[in-house]
Structure formats: C-alpha cells, structure tokens
N, C-alpha and C positions, 0 to 999 in steps of 0.2 A: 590738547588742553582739556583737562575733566570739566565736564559741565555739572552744575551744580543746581538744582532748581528747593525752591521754599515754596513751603505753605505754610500759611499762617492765616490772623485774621485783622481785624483794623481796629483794636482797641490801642489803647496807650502803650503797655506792653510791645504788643505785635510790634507797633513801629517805630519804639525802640529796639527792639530787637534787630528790625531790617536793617536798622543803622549800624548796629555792631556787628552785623554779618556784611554791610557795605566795605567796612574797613578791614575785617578778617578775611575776605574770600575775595575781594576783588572782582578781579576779570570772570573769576570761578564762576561767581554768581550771575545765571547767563536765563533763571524764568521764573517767575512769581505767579502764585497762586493764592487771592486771596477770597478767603468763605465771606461771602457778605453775611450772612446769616444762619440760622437753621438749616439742616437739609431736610425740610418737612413739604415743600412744593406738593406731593403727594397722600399727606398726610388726612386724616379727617380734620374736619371743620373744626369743631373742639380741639383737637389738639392745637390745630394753628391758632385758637383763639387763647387758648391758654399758655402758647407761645407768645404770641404778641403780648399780653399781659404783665408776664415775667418780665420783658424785654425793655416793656414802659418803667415796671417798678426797677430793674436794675439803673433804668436812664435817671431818674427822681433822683434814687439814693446816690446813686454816684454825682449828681449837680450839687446835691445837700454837703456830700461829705469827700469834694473831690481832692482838700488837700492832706485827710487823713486815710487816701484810696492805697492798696498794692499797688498802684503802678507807679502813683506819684514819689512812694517809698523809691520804686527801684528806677526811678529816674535822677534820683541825687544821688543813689547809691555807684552808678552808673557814673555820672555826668553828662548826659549826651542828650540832645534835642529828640527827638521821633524825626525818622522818615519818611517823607511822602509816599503813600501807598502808590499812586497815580506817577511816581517818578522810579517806581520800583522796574527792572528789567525783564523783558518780557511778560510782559503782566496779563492774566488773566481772570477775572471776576466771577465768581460764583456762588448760588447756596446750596450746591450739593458738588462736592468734588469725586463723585464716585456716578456723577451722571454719566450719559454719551457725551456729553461734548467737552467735560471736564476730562475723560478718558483720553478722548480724542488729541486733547492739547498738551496732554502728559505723553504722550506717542510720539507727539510733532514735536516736542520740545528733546525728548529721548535725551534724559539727567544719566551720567552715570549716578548720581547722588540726591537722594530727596531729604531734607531736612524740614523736621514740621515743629513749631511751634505754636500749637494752640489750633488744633481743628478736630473735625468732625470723624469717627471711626471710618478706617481709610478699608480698602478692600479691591478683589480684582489685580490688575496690573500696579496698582502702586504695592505691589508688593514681593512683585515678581521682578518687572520692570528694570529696576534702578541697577547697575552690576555693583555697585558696590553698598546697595541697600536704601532701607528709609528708615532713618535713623529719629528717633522721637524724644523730646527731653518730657518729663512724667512729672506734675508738680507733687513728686511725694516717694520715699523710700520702699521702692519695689524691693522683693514680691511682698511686703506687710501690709501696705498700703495703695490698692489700686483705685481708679477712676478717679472722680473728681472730688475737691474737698479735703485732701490727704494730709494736710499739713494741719486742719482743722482735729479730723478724727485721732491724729497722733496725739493733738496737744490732749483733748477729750478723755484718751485714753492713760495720758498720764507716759506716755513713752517720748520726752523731747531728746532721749538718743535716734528717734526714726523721724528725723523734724531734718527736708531734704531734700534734693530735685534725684533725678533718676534718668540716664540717658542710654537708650534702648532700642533695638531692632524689632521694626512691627512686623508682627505675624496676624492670624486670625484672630487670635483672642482680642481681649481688651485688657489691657498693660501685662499681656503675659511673653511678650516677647523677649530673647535673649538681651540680658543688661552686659552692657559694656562696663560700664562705670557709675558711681554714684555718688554727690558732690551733698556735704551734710550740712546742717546750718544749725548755730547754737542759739535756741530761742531765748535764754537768758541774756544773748548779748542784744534784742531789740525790746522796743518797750509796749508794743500792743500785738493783738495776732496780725491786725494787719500788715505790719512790718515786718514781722516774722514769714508772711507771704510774699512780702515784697521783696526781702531777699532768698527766698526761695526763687524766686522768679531768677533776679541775678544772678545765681549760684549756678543755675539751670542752662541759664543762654550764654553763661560762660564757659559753659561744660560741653554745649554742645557744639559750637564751634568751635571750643580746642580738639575733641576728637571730629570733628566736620576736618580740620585740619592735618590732622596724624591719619587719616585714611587719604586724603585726597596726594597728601605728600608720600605713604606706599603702597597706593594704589588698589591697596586690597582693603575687606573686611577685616574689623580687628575683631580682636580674639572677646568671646561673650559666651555668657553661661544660662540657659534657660533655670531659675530657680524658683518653687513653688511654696509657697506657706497657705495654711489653713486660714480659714475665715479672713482671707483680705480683702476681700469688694464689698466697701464703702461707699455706694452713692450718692449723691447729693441729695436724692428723694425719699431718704431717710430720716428724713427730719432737716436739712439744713441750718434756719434759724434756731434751730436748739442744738444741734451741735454747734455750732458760732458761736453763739453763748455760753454754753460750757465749755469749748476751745478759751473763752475772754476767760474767766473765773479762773481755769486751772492754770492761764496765764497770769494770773494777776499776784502781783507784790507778797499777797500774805500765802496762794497755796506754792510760790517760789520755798518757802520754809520746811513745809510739811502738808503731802505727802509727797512733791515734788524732791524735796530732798533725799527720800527712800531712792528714789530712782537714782541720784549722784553716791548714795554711797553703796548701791546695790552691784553698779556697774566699777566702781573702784576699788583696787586690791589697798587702797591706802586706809592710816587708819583713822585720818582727822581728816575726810573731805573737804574741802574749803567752803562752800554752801553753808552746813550746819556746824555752827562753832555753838561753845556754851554762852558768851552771851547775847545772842538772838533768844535764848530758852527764860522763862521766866517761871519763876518760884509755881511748882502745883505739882499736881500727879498726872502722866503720862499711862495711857496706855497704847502697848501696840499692837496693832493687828495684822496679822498677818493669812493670806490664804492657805496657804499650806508652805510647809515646809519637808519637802521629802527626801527620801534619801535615795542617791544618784544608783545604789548596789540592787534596789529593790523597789524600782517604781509599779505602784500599781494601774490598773489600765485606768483609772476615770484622772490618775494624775497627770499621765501622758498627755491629757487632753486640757490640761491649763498650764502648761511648759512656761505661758508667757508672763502669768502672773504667782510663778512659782517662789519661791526664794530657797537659797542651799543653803543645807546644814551650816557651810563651813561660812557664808554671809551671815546670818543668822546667829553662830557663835562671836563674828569679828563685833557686829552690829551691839550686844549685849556686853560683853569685854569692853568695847570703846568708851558705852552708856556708865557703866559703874567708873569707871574711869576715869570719867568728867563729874563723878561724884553725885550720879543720882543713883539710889536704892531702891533695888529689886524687889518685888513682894511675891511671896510663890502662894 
C-alpha cells in the first residue's frame, strides 16, 4: 500500500484541505506534518520580533474581516468543515520542517509521496526521499509568477489569463521545480481579489490531489517539464499592501472595461470579444496606447525583452478594424 505523508499548516485553508485529502486518499494518507509557525527558531532577535508582529497584525485582520477572508471563500466554494489538525494521521508538529527531528520523522514515516500544501522552503531529504516525489500545489501560474502573492502580482500586472494554482515537483530552487499541470481560474467570474484567491486556493487542492491520485494509482512520477520565464519572483516584501491594492483596483468593475479588456481581446482571435461591446463605451475620444507593436520577421534586441507587454501587428490591425467597425473614427 503507497504511503502518502502531507505537510501543511493550520490555518483554515490547511484544514480544509486535510479534509479533502481525508476523503481523496484514504487509507493512503498514513503522516502529517504540520509547521506551527516560522522556521526562524534560529533567527536574530529582530527578525523573530518582526515575525511576531506580522503574525499579531495578520491575527487582527483576519478577526476584523474573517467573513470576507480567502479561506472562508474556499470553504463554500468547497463545502466541507476543516479538519482537525490533532485528528490528522500520524501527526507531527513543527516550526521548522527541515530541522533534525523534522528529518528524522520524514525517515520514520518513509512516504513514497509527500504532498505540501502551504509551508516553509523544504530542502535535504524531502527532496530526495519520497520515490515518487514531493509534489507542491503553488498559489499562482508557474514559471510567470513565483513565491508568494501570485495571484495578487498577476491581477497588478494586468495578466488575469495567469490568475491560477500550479502543481509542481520541488527541487532546490523556489517554485522552479518541474510543473505537472496547471489548473487557471477566471478572475472575472469572482467579485473581490480575495475570492479570486480563494478559489485559487480550490482550484489548487483540487489539482493536487487528482494528480496525488493519478501517481499513486501508476505508481510512478508523472510526466513534467522544467520551464523558465524571465523576471518571475515576486515576493511578498516588495511592497505587499500596495500590490493588494493595486491587485483590488485593477480588479474592480470599471478597470474590468478598460484596460483589462485589452487583455480579453489581445488574447482572442474573435472579432467582437464579449467583455467590450459598444454599449459599455460612451460618446468621447479614445486614445490608445500601446507599448510597442513589433514585428515578429524583425524583432529588435531591447523588443525581445518586453514579449509580455508586446502586441502583433496582426492584433493590432484586428483591434483597429473591429474599432471603425463599431463606428468610432480614426484620427491619424
């Protein structure tokens, strides 16, 4: 019988989670490992204070605003209660899973499969260890968007095609491990970011126990592709409450129109997106702007290096055609 061991942590999420991997995996599910906290035990003194800190103001905010939280999202989204961390199988408590004795109980427990939901950069034997790996769900569309905040920096950046969970094989790096699969979520279908994270979360833990499942059932590693993109680590010490902010804005009702709508018909070969019809548009002058528009036979080197907020010739002619179309005039 495959042994199956999780790590996670003990927020709302987390033990949701354990609950739909109670009911997915079964008897599979045979050790739990969960991070109480930080693994800063070793840390300076400032650091831990300024962990502690963080840890008080996430406890505030989240009493303040626990029914408009991500986890609470992906608790209806789900339907399921949270599971008792303390009822969880073979359980082990920790704040640093990469300590001796955290080592030591991933030895004794000897998972062919580690599945992690929500901890601390893993290293050592959990990475060697498991024969059929340690499989990681990533709140966010690997390789564009690594560490933490992913779903935040996409909306930020105006890309809700990379708005996503990400289920991955860890290596050394941080989220650069081989992706299995990737499960997307359309942020126009929830109504604030934090929903839009809450069902990232869902999309996530349902992703990662159907392939926790499709390995355990042939035994082997599934088939995954190490993929690299430029400028993806985003971390959350990059400002977080102004990316949040700006994630809420470029989510909000009116930039849904414009310039979020570039993005739906950027990415669509059709010629009347459903987003942007004409009447959402009200009587004025339009301008558009755009970064560049190059052309695919003869890119130059400094265009090579903005691919992401490029637009093609041939979008760019659809985008113009469609506009006189709908019977607004051109000014050259």
């Amino acid at each position: 019988m495959p042994k199956v061991l999780i790590i996670t942590k003990n927020d709302l999420r987390h033990r949701i989670f354990l609950r739909m991997a109670s009911a997915a995996l079964g008897s599979d599910w045979t050790a739990t490992l969960i991070q109480t906290g930080p693994a800063n035990d070793g840390a300076p003194l400032i650091d831990r204070l300024i962990n502690l800190a963080r840890r008080t103001k996430q406890s505030v905010v989240a009493a303040l605003a626990r029914k408009h939280s991500p986890d609470v999202y992906l608790q209806s989204l789900v339907g399921l209660e949270p599971h008792s961390t303390d009822a969880a199988p073979g359980l082990f408590k920790t704040s640093d899973p990469n300590s001796p004795t955290a080592l030591a109980f991933l030895r004794n427990a000897a998972p062919d499969l580690v599945l992690v939901y929500g901890a601390s950069i893993l290293r050592s034997d959990w990475l060697t260890l498991p024969r059929l790996g340690c499989l990681n769900m990533h709140y966010g569309v690997l390789p564009f968007y690594r560490s933490s905040h992913s779903t935040q920096f996409a909306l930020l950046h105006e890309r809700p095609d990379l708005v996503g969970a990400t289920i991955h094989y860890l290596d050394a790096g941080v989220d650069t491990g081989a992706i299995v699969r990737r499960y997307y979520v359309d942020p126009a279908a929830h109504s604030t970011v934090n929903q839009v994270v809450g069902a990232v979360y869902a999309a996530g833990a349902r992703g990662l126990l159907e392939i926790a499942r499709e390995s355990i059932a042939g035994g082997s590693r599934l088939a995954s592709q190490v993929e690299k993109a430029a400028n993806s680590y985003y971390p959350g010490k990059l400002g977080t409450p102004a990316v949040t902010a700006g994630a809420r804005w470029r989510h909000s009702e009116l930039s849904k129109r414009w310039p979020y709508t570039e993005q739906c018909i950027e990415k669509s070969s059709l010629g009347r997106p459903s987003p942007f019809t004409r009447g959402k548009l009200v009587n004025g002058v339009y301008i558009l702007l755009y970064h560049s528009v190059p052309d695919p036979s003869n890119l130059q080197p400094w265009e090579k290096s903005y691919g992401k907020v490029a637009t093609s010739r041939a979008n760019f002619a659809q985008h113009i055609d469609w506009l006189i179309s709908e019977g607004l005039v051109h000014c050259r």
